[in-house]
C-alpha positions as CSV (number, residue, x, y, z in Angstrom):
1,X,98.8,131.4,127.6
2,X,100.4,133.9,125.2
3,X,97.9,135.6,122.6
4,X,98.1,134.2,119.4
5,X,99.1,138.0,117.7
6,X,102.1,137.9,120.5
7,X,103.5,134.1,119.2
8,X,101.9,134.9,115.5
9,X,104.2,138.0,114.6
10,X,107.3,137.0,115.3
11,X,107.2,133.7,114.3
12,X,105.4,134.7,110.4
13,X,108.7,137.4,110.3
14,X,111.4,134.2,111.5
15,X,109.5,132.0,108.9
16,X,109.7,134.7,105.8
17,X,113.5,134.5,106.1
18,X,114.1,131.0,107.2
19,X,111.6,129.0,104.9
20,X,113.2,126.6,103.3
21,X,112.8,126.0,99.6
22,X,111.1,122.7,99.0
23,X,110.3,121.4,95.6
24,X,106.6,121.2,97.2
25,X,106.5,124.9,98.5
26,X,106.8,125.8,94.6
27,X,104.5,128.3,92.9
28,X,102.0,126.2,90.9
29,X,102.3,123.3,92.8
30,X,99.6,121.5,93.1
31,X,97.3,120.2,96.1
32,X,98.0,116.5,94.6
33,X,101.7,117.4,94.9
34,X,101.3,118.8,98.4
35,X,99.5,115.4,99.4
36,X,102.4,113.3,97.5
37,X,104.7,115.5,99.4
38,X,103.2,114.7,103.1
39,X,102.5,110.9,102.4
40,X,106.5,110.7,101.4
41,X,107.3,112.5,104.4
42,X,105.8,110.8,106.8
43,X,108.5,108.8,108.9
44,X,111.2,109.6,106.1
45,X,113.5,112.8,106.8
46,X,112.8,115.1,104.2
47,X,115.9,115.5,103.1
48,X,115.4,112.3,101.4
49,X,112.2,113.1,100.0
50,X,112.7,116.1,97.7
51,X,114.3,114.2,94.6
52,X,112.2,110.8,95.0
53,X,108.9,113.8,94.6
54,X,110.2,115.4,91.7
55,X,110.5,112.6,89.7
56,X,106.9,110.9,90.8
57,X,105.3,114.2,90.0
58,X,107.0,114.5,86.9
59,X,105.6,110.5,85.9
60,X,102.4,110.8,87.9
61,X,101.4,114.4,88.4
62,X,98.0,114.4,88.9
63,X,95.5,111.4,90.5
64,X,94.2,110.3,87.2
65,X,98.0,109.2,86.0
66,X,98.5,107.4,88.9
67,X,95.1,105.5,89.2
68,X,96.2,103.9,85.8
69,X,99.6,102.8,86.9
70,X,100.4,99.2,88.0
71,X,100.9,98.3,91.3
72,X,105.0,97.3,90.8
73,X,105.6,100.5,89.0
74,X,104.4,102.4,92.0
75,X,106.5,100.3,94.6
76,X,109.3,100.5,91.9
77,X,109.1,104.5,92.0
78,X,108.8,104.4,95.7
79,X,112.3,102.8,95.7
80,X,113.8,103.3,99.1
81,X,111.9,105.9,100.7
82,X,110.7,102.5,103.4
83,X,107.9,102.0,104.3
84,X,106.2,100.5,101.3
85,X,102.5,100.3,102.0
86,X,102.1,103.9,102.3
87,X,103.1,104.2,98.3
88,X,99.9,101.2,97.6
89,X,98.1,103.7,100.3
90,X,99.1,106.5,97.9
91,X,97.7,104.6,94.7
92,X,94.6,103.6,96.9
93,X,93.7,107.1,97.6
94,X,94.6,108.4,93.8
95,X,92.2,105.1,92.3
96,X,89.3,106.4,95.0
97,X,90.0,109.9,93.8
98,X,89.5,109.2,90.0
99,X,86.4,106.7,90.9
100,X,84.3,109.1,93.2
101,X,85.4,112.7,92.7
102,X,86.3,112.2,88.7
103,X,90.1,112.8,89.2
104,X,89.9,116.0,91.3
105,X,91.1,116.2,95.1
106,X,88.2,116.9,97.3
107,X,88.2,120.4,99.0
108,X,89.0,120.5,102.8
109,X,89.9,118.5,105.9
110,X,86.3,116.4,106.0
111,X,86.4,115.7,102.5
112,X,90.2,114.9,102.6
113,X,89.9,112.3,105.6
114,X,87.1,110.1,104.1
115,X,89.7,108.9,101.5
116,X,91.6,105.6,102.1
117,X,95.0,106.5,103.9
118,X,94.4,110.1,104.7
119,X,94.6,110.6,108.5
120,X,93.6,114.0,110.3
121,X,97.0,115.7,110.1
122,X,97.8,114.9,106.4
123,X,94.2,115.9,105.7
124,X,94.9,119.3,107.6
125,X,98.4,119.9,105.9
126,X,96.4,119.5,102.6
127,X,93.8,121.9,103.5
128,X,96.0,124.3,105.4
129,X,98.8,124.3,102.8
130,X,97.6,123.8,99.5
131,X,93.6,124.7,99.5
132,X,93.2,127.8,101.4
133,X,91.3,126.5,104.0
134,X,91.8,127.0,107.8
135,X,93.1,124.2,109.5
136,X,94.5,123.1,112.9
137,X,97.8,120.8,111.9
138,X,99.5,119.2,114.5
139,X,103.0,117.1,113.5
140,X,105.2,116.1,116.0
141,X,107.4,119.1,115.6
142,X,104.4,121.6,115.8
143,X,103.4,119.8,119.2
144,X,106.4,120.0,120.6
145,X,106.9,123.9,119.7
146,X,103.9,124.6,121.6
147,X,104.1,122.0,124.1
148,X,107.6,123.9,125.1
149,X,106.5,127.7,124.7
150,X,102.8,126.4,126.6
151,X,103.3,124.1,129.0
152,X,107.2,124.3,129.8
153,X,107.9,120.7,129.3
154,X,110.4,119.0,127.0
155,X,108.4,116.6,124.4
156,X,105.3,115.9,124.0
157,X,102.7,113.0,124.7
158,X,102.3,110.3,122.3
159,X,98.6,110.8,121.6
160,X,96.8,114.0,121.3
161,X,93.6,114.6,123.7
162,X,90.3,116.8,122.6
163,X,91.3,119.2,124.8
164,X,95.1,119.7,123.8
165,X,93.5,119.6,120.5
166,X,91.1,122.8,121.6
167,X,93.3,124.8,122.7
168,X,96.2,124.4,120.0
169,X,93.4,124.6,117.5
170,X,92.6,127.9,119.4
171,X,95.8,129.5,118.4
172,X,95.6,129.2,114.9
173,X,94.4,132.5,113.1
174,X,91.1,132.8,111.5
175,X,91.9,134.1,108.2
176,X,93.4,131.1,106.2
177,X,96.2,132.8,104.9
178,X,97.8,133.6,108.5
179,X,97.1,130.1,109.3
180,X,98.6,128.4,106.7
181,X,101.9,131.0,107.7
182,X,101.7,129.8,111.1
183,X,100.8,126.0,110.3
184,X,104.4,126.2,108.1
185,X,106.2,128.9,110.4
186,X,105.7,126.5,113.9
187,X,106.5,123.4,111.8
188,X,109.7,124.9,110.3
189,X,110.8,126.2,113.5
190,X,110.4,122.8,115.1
191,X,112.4,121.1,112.3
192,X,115.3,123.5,112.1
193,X,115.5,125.7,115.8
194,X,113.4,123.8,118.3
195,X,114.4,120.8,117.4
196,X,113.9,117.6,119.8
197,X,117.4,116.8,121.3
198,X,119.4,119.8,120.0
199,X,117.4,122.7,120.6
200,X,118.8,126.3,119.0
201,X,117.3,128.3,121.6
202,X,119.0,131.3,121.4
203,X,117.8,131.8,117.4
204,X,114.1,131.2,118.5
205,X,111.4,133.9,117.6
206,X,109.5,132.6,120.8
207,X,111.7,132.3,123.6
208,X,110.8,135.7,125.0
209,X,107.2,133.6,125.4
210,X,108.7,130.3,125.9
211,X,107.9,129.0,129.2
212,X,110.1,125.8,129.1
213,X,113.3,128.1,127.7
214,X,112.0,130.2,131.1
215,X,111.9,127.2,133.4
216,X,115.4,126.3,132.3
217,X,114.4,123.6,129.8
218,X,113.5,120.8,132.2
219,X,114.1,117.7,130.8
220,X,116.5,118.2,127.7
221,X,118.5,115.3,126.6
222,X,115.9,113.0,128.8
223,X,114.9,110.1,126.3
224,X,110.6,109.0,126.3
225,X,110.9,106.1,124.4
226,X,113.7,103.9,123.1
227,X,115.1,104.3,119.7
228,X,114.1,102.0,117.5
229,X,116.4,99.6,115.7
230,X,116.5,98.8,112.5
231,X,119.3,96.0,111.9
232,X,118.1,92.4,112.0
233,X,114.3,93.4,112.5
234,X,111.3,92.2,110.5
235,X,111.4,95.7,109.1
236,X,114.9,95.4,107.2
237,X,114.5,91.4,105.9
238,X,110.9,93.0,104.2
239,X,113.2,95.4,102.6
240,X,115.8,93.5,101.0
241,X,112.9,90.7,99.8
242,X,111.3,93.9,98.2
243,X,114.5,95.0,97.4
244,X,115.5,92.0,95.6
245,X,112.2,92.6,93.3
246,X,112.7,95.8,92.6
247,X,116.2,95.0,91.4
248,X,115.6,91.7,89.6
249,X,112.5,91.6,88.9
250,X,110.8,88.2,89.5
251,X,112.5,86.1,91.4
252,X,111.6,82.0,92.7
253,X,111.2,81.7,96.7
254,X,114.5,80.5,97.0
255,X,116.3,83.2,95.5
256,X,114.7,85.6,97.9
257,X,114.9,83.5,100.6
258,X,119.1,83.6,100.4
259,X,118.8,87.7,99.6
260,X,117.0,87.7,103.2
261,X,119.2,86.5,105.1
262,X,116.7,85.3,107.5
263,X,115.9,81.6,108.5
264,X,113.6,79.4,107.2
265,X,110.6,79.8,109.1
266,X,111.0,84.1,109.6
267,X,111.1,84.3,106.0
268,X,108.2,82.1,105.5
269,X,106.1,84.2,108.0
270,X,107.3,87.8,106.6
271,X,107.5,87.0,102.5
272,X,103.5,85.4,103.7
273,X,102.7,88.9,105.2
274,X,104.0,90.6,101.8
275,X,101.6,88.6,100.0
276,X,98.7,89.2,101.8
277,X,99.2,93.1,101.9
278,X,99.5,93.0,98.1
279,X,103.3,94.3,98.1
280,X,104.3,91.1,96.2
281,X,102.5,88.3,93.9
282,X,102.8,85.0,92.9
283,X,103.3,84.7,89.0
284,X,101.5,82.0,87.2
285,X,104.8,80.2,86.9
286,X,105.5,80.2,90.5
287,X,108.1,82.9,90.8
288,X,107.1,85.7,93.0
289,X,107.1,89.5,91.8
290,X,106.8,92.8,92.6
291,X,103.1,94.3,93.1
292,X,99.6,93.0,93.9
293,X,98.9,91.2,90.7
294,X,95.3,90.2,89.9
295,X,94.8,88.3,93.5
296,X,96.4,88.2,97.0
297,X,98.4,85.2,98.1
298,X,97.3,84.0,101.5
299,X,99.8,81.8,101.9
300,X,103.7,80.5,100.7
């Protein structure tokens, strides 16, 4: 396995000229706006994510300010970034922050993790990024760097082991500055050069350590899983109910139902499910709106 100095140098020199300037990666900016930044871009390209963080930081740019916001503002502002329940995750964890650590973020990745919605890499990227702290992050496109330059194969496995968890947590440099530097620089590189399908090999600070680029790059253009649709799925007939809401404001069943698109007893089952996960409410009229209200529907 290469030293960390041989893969750390090259790659901290690649990522000083080939950062890209995110709103996030700003001067000033704050760990609650590094934290609104990684919650946004989880599953969502972050191309789509830098305008849609600007304007919630400039509403809500601390956790106090969102704690006190209403549940159908927040899914409002969340708009179409998908995924909805990460944004009531995102008010969840800002409410808990206000209520038990009075408004400030907790310091490092143990403190980070105990809050509702915070899993181990967000917590990391927090630390790692934003609070100075050393931190092992592992994304998708930081596993799959070092899966490559390591271990000479293509992607990498869907979950991570304690021991591929050692040793990449190995290669991150002590002093929390370098490791924040190469936190960034492998997750940069794997979003712009070493890139899943596409790989730029030939502008890659590591491919004189790269032992997949050596073995010929086994596998490339071999698929793991299937892609995942999205037309006609459970996924898109949530999102034009919430859609409809977000629009309109309230709306009666039937309204929604024809908005959907879906039959009868799919959209019984799926508006039921947006009920009980507090994305929508009944109104005491009978219409249904956006937000958790002051109770959870079980039931149409």
């Amino acid at each position: 396995m290469p030293s960390c100095p041989a893969l750390y140098s090259p790659l901290a020199a690649w990522f000083a000229n080939h950062r890209r300037a995110l709103p996030w990666r700003e001067e000033g900016t704050s760990a609650w706006g590094v934290l609104v930044s990684e919650i946004m871009s989880q599953q969502t390209p972050v191309a789509r994510v830098a305008e849609p963080w600007r304007t919630w930081m400039k509403r809500w740019p601390t956790p106090q300010a969102l704690a006190r916001a209403d549940s159908a503002e927040v899914l409002r502002a969340w708009g179409s970034l998908g995924y909805p329940r990460r944004a009531l995750r995102l008010h969840e964890c800002a409410r808990t922050v206000e209520r038990e650590h009075g408004g400030e973020l907790p310091v490092g990745v143990e403190a980070l993790v105990a809050l509702p919605g915070i899993g181990d890499y967000t917590a990391a990227a927090v630390a790692s990024f934003a609070q100075g702290q050393r931190a092992c992050v592992l994304d998708t496109n930081i596993r799959r760097v070092l899966t490559r330059v390591l271990d000479a194969k293509a992607s990498v496995p869907a979950h991570v082991t304690k021991l591929d968890r050692a040793r990449l947590e190995a290669l991150v440099p002590e002093d929390a500055e370098r490791a924040r530097i190469w936190n960034e620089g492998v997750m940069e590189l794997g979003a712009l050069v070493c890139r899943a399908r596409n790989p730029k090999c030939e502008a890659c600070p590591l491919a004189e350590h790269c032992a997949w680029l050596k073995a010929g790059r086994p596998g490339l253009g071999e698929r793991t899983t299937r892609p995942q649709d999205y037309e006609g799925t459970d996924r898109q007939i949530r999102g034009r109910i919430l859609k409809t809401l977000r629009e309109g404001g309230a709306a009666t069943v039937g309204t929604l139902e024809n908005a959907s698109g879906a039959d009868s007893e799919r959209f019984v089952r799926l508006l039921t499910d947006l009920l009980a996960e507090g994305l929508i409410s009944r109104t005491a009229s009978g219409e249904i709106t956006l937000g958790a209200g002051t109770h959870k529907e079980e039931h149409v």
